[in-house]
VOTIVEX-900555 format. One line per field, with one value per residue (C-alpha): residue in one letter; chain; x, y, z. Coordinates in Angstrom, 1 decimal, padded with zeros to 4 digits. Layout:
// residues N
residu (A;...)
chaine (A;...)
X (X;...)
Y (Y;...)
Z (Z;...)
END
This chain:
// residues 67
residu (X;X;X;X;X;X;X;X;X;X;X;X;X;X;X;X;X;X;X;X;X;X;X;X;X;X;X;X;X;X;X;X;X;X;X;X;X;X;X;X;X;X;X;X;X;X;X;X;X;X;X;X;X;X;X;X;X;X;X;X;X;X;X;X;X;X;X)
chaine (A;A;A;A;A;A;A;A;A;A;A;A;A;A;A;A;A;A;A;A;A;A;A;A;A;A;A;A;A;A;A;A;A;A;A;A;A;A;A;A;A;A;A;A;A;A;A;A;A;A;A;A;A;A;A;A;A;A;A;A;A;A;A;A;A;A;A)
X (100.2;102.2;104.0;100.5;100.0;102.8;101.9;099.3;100.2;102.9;100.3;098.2;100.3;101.6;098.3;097.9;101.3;100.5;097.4;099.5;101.8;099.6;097.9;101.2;102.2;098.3;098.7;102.1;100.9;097.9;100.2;102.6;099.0;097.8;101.2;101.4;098.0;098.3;102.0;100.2;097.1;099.7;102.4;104.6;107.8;107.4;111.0;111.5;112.8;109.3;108.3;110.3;109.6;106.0;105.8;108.3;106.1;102.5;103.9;105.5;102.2;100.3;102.8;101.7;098.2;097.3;094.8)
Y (026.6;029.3;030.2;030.5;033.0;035.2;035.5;036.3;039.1;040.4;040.6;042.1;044.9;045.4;046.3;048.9;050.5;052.8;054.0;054.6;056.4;058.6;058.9;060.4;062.8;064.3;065.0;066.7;068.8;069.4;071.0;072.9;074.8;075.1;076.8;079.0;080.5;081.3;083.1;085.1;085.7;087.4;088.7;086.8;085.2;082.0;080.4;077.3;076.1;076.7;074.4;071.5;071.8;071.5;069.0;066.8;067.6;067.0;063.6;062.4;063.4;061.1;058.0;058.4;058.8;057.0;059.9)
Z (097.6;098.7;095.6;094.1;096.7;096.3;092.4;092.8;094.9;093.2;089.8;091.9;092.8;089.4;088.7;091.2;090.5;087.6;089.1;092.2;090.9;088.7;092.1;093.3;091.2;091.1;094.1;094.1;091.4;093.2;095.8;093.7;092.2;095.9;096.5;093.9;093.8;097.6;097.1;093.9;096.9;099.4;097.1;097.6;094.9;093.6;092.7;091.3;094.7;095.9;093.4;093.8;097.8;097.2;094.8;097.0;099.8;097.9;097.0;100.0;101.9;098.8;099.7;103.6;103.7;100.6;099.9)
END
């Protein structure tokens, strides 16, 4: 019975994992577009540092809230 269980729940999440994921890296490029129109908005420089900071962050915020 418990074996049953735990496949089930592993298939389960196996299912969920792409849309997880996808989930994920929405979001970080969510982020990286926030970012970048609000630099353009004040003047500011956009690097590709800048980038990888705020698609790190936008995806490390979608792994903690789940949003």
């Amino acid at each position: 019975m418990n074996r049953l269980n735990v496949t089930i729940n592993i298939t389960a999440l196996s299912q969920r994992g792409p849309k997880a994921l996808a989930r994920i890296i929405d979001r970080a490029h969510y982020h990286v577009a926030c970012a970048q129109e609000a630099h353009a908005h004040y003047g500011a420089r956009f690097t590709r540092t800048d980038t990888c900071v705020y698609f790190i962050r936008g995806a490390l915020e979608a792994i903690v809230r789940k949003v």
